[in-house]
ZALO-974675 format. One record per residue: residue in one letter; residue number from 1; x, y, z of N, C-alpha, C in turn. Coordinates in steps of 0.2 Angstrom, whole numbers, plus 2048, in hexadecimal, padded with zeros to 3 digits. Example, Ala and Ser with C-alpha at 12.3 -4.5 7.8 and 13.67 -1.06 7.14 Angstrom:
// residues 2
<rec><r>A</r><k>1</k><n_X>842</n_X><n_Y>7E4</n_Y><n_Z>827</n_Z><ca_X>83E</ca_X><ca_Y>7EA</ca_Y><ca_Z>827</ca_Z><c_X>842</c_X><c_Y>7F0</c_Y><c_Z>827</c_Z></rec>
<rec><r>S</r><k>2</k><n_X>840</n_X><n_Y>7F5</n_Y><n_Z>823</n_Z><ca_X>844</ca_X><ca_Y>7FB</ca_Y><ca_Z>824</ca_Z><c_X>840</c_X><c_Y>800</c_Y><c_Z>827</c_Z></rec>
END
This chain:
// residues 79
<rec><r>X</r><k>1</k><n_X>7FB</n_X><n_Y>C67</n_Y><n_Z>765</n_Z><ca_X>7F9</ca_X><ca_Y>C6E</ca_Y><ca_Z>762</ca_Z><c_X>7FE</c_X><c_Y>C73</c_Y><c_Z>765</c_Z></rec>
<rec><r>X</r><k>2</k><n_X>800</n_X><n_Y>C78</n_Y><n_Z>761</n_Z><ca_X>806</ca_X><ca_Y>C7F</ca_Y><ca_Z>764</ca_Z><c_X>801</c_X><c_Y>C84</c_Y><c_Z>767</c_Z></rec>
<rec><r>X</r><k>3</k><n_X>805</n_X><n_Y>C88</n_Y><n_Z>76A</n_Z><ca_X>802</ca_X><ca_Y>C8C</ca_Y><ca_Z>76C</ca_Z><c_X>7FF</c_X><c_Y>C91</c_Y><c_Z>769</c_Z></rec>
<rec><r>X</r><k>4</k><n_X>804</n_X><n_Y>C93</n_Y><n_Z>761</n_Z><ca_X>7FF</ca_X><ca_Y>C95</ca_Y><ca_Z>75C</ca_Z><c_X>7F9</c_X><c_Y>C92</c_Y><c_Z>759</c_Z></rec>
<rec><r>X</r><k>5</k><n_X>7FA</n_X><n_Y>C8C</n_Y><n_Z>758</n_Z><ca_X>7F6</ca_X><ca_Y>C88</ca_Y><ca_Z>756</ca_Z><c_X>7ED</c_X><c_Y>C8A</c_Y><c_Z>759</c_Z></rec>
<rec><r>X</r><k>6</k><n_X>7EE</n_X><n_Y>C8A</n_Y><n_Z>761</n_Z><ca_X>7EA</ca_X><ca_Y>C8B</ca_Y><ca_Z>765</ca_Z><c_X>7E7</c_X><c_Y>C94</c_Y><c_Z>765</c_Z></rec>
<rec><r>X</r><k>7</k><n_X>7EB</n_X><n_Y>C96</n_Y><n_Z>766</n_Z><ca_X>7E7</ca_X><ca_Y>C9D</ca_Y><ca_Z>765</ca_Z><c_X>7E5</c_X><c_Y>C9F</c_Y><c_Z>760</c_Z></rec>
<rec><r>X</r><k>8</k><n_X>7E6</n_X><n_Y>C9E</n_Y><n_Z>758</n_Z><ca_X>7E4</ca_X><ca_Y>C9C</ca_Y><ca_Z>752</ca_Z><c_X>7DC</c_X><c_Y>C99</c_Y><c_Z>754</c_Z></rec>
<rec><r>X</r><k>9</k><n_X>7DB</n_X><n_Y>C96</n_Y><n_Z>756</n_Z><ca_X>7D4</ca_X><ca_Y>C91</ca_Y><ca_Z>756</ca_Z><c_X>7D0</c_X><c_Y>C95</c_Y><c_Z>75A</c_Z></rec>
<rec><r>X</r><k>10</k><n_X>7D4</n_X><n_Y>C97</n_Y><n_Z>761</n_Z><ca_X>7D0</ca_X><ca_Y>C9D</ca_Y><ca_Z>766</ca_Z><c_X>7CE</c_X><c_Y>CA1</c_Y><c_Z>763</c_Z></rec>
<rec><r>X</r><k>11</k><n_X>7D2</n_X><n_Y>CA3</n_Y><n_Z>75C</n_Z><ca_X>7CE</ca_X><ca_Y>CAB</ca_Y><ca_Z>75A</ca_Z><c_X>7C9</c_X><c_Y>CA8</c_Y><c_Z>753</c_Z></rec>
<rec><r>X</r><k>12</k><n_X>7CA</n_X><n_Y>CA2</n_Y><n_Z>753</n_Z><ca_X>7C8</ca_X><ca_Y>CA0</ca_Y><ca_Z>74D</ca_Z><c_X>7CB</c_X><c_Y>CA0</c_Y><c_Z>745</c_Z></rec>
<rec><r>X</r><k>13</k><n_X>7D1</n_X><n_Y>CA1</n_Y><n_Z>744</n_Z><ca_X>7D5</ca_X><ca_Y>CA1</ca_Y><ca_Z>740</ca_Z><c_X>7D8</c_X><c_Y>C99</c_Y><c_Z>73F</c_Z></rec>
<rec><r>X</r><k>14</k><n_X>7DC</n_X><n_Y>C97</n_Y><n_Z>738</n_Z><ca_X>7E0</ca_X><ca_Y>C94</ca_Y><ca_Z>737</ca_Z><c_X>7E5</c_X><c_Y>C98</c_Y><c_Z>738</c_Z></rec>
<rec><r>X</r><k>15</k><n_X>7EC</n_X><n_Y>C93</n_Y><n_Z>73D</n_Z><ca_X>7F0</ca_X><ca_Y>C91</ca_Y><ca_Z>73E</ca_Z><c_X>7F5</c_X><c_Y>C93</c_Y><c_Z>738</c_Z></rec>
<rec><r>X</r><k>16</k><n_X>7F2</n_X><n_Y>C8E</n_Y><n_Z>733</n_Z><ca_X>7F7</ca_X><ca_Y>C90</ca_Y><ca_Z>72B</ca_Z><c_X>7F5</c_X><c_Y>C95</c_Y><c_Z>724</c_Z></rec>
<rec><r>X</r><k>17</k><n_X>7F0</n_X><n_Y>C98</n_Y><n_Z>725</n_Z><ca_X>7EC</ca_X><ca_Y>C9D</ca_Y><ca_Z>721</ca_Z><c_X>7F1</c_X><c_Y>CA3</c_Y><c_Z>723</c_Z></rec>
<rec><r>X</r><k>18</k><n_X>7F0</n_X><n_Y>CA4</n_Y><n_Z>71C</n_Z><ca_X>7F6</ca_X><ca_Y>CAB</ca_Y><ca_Z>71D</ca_Z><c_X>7ED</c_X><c_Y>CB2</c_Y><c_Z>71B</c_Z></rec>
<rec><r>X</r><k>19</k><n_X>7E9</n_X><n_Y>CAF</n_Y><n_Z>71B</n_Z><ca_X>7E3</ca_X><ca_Y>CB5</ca_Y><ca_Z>71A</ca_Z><c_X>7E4</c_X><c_Y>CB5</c_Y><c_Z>723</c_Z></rec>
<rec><r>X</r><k>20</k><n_X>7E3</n_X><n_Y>CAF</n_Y><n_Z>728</n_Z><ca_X>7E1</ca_X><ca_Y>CB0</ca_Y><ca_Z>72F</ca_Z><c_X>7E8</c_X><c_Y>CB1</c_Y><c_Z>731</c_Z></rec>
<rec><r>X</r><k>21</k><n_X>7ED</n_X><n_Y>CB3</n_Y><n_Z>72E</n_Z><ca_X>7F3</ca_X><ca_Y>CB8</ca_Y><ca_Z>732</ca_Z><c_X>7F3</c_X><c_Y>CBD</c_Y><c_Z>731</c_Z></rec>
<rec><r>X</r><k>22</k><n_X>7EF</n_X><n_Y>CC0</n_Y><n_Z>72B</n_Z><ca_X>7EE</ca_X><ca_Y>CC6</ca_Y><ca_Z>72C</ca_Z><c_X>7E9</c_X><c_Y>CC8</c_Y><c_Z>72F</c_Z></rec>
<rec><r>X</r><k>23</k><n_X>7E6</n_X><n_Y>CC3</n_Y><n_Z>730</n_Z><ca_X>7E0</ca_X><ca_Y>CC7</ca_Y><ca_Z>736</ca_Z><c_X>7E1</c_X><c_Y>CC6</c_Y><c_Z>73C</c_Z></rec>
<rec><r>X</r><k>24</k><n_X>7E9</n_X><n_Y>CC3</n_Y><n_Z>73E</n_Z><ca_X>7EC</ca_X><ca_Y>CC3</ca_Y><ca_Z>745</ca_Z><c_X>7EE</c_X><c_Y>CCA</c_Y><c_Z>745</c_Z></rec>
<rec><r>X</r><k>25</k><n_X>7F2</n_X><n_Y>CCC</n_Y><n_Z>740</n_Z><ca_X>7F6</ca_X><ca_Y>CD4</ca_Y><ca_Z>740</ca_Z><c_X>7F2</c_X><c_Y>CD9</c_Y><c_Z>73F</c_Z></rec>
<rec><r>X</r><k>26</k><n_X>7EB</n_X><n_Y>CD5</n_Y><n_Z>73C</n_Z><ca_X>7E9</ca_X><ca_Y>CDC</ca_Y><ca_Z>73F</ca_Z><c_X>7E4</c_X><c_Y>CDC</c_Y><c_Z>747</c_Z></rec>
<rec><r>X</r><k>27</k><n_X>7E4</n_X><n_Y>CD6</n_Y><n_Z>74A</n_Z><ca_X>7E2</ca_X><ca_Y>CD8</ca_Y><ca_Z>752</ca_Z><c_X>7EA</c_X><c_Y>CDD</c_Y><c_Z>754</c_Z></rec>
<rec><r>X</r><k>28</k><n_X>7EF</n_X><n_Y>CDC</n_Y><n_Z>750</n_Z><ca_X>7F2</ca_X><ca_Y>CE2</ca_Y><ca_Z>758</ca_Z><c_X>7F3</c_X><c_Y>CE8</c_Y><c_Z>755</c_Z></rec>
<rec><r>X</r><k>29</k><n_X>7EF</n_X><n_Y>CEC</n_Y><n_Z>74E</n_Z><ca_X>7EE</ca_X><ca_Y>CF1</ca_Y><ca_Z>74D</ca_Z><c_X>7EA</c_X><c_Y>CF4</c_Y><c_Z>74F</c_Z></rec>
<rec><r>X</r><k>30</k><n_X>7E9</n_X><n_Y>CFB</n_Y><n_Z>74F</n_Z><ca_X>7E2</ca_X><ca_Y>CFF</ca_Y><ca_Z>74F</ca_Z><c_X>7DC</c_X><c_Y>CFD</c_Y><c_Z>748</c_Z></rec>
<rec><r>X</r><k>31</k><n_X>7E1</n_X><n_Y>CFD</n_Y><n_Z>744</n_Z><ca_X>7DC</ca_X><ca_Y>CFD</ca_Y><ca_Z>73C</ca_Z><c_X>7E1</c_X><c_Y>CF7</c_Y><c_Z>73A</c_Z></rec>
<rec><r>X</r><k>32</k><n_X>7DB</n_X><n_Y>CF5</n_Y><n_Z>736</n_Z><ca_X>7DC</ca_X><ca_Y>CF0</ca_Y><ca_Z>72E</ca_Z><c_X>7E4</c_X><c_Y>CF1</c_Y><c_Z>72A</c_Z></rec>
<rec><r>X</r><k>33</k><n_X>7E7</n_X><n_Y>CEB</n_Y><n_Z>72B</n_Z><ca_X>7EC</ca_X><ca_Y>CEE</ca_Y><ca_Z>726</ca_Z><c_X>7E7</c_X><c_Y>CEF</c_Y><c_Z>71F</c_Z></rec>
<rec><r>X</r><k>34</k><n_X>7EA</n_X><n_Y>CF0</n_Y><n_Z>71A</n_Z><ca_X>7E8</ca_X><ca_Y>CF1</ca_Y><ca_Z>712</ca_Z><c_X>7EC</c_X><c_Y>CE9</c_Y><c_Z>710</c_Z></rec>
<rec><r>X</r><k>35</k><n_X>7E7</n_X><n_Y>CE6</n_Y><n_Z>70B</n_Z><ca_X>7E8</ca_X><ca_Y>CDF</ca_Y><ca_Z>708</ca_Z><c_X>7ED</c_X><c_Y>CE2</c_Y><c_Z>703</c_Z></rec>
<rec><r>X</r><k>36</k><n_X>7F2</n_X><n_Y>CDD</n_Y><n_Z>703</n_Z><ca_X>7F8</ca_X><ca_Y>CDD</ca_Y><ca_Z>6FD</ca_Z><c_X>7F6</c_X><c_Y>CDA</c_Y><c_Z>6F9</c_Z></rec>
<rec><r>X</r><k>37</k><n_X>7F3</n_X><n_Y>CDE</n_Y><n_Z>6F2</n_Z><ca_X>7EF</ca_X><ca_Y>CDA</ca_Y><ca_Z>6EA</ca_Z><c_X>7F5</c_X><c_Y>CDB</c_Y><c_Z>6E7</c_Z></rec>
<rec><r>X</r><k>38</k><n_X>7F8</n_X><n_Y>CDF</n_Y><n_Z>6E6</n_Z><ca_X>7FE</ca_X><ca_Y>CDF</ca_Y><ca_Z>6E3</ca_Z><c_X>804</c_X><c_Y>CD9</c_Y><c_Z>6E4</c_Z></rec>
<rec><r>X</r><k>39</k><n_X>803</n_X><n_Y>CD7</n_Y><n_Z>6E9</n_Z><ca_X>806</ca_X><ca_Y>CD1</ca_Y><ca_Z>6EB</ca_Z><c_X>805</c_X><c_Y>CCA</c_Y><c_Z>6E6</c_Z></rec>
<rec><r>X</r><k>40</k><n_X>7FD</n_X><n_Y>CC9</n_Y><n_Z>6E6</n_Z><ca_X>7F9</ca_X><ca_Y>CC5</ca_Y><ca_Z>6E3</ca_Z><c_X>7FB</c_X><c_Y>CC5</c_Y><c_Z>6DA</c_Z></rec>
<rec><r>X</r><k>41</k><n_X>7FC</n_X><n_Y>CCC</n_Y><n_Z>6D8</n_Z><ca_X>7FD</ca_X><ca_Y>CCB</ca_Y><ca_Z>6D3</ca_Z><c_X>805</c_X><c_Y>CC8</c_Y><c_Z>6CE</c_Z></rec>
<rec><r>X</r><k>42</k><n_X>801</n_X><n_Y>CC7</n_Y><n_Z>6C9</n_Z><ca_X>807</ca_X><ca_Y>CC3</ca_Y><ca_Z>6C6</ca_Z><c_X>804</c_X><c_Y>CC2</c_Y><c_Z>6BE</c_Z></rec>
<rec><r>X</r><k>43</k><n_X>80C</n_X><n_Y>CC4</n_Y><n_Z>6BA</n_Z><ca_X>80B</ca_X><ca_Y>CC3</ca_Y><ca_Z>6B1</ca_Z><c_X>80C</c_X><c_Y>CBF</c_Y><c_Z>6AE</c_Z></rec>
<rec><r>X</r><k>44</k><n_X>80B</n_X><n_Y>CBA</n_Y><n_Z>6AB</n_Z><ca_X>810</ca_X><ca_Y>CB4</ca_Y><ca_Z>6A8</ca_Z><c_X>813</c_X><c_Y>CB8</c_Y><c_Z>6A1</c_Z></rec>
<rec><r>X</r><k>45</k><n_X>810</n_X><n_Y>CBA</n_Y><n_Z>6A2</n_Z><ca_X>815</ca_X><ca_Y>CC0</ca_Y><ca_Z>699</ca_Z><c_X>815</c_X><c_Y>CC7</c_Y><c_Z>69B</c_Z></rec>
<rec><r>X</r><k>46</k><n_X>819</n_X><n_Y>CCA</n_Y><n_Z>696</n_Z><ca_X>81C</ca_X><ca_Y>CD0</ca_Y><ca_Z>696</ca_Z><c_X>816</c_X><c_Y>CD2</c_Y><c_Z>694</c_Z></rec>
<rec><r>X</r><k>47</k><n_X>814</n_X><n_Y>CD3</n_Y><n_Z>68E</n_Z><ca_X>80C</ca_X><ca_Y>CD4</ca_Y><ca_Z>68B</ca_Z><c_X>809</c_X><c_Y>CD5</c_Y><c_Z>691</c_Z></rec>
<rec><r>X</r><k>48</k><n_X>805</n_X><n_Y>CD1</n_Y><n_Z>695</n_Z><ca_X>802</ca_X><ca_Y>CD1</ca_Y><ca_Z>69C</ca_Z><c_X>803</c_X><c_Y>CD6</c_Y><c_Z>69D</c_Z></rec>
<rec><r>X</r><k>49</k><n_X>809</n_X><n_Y>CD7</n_Y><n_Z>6A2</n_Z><ca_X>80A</ca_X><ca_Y>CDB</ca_Y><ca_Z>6A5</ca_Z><c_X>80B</c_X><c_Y>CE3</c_Y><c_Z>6A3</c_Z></rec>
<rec><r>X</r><k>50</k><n_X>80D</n_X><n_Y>CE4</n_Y><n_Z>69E</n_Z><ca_X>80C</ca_X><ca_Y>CE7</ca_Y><ca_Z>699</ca_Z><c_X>804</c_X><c_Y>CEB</c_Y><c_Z>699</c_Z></rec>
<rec><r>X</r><k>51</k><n_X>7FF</n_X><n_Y>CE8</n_Y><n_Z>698</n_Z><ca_X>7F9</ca_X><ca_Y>CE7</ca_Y><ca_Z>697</ca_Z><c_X>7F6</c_X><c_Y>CEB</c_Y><c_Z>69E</c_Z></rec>
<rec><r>X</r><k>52</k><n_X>7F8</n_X><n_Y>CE8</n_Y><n_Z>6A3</n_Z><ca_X>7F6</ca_X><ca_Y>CEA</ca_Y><ca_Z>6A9</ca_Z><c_X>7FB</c_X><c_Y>CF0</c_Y><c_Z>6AB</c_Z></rec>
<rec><r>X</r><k>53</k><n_X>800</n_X><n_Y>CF1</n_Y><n_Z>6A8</n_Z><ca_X>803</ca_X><ca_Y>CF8</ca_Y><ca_Z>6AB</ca_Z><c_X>7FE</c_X><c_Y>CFF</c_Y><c_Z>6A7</c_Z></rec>
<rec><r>X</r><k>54</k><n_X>7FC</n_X><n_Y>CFE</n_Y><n_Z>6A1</n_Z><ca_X>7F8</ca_X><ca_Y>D01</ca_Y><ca_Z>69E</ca_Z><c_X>7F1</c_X><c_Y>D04</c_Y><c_Z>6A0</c_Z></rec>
<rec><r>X</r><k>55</k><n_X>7ED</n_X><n_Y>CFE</n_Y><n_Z>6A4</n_Z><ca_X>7E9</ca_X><ca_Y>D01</ca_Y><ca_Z>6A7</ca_Z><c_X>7E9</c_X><c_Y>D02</c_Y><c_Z>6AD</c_Z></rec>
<rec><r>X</r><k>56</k><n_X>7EF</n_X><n_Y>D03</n_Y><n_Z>6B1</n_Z><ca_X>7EE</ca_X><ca_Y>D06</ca_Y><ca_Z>6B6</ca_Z><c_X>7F7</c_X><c_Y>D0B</c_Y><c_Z>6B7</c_Z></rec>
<rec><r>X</r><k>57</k><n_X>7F2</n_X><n_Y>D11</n_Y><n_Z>6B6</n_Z><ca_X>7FB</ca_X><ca_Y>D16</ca_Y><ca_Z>6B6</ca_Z><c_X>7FF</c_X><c_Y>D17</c_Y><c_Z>6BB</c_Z></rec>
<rec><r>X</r><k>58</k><n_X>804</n_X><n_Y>D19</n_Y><n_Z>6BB</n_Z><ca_X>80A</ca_X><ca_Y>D19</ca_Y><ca_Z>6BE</ca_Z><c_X>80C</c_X><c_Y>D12</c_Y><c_Z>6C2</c_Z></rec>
<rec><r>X</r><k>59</k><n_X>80B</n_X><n_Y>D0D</n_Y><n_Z>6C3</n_Z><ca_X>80B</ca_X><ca_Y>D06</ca_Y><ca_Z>6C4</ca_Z><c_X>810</c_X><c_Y>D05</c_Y><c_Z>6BF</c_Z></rec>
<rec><r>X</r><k>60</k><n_X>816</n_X><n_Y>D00</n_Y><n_Z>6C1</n_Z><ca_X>81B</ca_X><ca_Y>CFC</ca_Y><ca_Z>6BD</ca_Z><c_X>81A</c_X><c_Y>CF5</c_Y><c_Z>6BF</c_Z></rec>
<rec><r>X</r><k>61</k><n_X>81E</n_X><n_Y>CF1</n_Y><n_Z>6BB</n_Z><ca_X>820</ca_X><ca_Y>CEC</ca_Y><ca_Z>6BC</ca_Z><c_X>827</c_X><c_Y>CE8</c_Y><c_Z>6BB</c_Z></rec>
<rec><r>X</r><k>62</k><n_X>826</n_X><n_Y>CE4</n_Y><n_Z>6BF</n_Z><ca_X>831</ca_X><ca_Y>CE3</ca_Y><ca_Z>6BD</ca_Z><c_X>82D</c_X><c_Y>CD9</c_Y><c_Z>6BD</c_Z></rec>
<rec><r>X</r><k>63</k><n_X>834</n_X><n_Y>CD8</n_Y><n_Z>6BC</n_Z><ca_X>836</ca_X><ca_Y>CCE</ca_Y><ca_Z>6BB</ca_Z><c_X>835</c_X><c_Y>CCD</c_Y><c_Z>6C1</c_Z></rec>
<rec><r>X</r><k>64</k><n_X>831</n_X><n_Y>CC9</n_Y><n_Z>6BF</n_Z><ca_X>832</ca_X><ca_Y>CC3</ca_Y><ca_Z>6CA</ca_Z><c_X>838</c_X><c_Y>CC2</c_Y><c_Z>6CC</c_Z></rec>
<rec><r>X</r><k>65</k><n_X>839</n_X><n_Y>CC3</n_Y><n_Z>6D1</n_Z><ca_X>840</ca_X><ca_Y>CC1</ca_Y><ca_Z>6D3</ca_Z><c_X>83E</c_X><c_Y>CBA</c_Y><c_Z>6D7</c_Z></rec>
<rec><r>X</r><k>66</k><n_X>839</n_X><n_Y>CB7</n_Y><n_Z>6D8</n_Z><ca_X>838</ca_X><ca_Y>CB1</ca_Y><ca_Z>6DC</ca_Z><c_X>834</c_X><c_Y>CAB</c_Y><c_Z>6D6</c_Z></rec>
<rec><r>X</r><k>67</k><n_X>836</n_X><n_Y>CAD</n_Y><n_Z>6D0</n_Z><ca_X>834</ca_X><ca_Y>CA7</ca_Y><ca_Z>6CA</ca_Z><c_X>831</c_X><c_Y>CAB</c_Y><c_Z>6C3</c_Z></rec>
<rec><r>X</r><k>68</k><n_X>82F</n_X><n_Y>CA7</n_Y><n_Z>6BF</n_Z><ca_X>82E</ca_X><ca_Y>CAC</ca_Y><ca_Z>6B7</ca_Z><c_X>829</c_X><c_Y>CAF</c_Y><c_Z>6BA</c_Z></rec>
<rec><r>X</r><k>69</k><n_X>828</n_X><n_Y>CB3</n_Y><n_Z>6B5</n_Z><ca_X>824</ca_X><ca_Y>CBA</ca_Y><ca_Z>6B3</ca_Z><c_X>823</c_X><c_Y>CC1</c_Y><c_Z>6B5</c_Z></rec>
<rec><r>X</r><k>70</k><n_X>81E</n_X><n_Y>CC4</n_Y><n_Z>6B6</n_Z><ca_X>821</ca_X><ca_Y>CCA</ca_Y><ca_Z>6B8</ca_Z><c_X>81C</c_X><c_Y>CCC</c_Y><c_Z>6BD</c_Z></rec>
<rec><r>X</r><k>71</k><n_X>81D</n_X><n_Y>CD1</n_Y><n_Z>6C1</n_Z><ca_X>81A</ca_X><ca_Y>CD4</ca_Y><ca_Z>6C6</ca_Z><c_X>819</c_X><c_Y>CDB</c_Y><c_Z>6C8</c_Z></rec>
<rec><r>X</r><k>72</k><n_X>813</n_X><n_Y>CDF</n_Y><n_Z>6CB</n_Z><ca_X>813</ca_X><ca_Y>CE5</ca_Y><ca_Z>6CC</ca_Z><c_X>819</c_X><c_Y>CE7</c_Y><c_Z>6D1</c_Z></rec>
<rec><r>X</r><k>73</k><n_X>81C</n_X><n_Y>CEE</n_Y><n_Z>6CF</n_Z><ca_X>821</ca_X><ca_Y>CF0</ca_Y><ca_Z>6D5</ca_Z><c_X>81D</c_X><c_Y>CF4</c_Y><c_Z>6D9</c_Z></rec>
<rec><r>X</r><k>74</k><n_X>81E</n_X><n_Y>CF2</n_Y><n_Z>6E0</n_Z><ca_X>81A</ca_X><ca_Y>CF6</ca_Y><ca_Z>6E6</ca_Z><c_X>820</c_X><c_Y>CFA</c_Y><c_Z>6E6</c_Z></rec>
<rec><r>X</r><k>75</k><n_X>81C</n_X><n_Y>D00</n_Y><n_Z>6EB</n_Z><ca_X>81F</ca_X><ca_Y>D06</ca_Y><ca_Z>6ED</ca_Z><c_X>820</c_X><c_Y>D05</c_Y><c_Z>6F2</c_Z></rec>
<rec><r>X</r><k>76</k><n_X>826</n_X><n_Y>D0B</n_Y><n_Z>6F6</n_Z><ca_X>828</ca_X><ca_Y>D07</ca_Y><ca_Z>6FD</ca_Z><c_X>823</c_X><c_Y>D09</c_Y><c_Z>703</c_Z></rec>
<rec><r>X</r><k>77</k><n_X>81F</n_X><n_Y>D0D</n_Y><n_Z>702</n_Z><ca_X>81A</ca_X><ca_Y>D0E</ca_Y><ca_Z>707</ca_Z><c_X>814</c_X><c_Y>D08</c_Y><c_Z>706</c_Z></rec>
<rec><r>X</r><k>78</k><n_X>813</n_X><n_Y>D04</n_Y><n_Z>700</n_Z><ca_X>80C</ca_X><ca_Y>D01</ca_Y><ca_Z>6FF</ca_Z><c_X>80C</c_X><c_Y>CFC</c_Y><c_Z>704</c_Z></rec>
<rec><r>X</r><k>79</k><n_X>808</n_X><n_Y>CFB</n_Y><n_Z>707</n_Z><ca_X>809</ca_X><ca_Y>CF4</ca_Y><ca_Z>70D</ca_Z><c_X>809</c_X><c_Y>CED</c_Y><c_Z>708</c_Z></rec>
END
């Protein structure tokens, strides 16, 4: 077992969960990051996307740049 391996289990975390790496980063903050939903999301259509630009204003969407469909554009401040 790694050393990360090991301290993952000391705190209770998985090792390969990317939900228990955010709960590593945020033991070396003061406060919680904010969860990236915007990340999560994704449009397999124009439509879609489209749809969802609609009900939530000034929010855009551009093309994935990492495979089809389309995606929210974060701002450069949104964590």
């Amino acid at each position: 077992m790694s050393d990360w391996e090991e301290f993952c289990e000391s705190n209770g975390w998985n090792a390969g969960s990317p939900e228990d790496y955010d709960k590593f980063l945020d033991s070396l903050e003061d406060k919680p990051r904010r969860r990236r939903d915007l990340a999560v999301l994704q449009f397999a259509t124009f439509d879609e996307a489209k749809e969802w630009a609609k009900t939530n204003p000034g929010k855009s969407f551009t093309r994935n740049p990492n495979g089809p469909g389309f995606i929210p554009v974060r701002k450069r401040n949104e964590a």
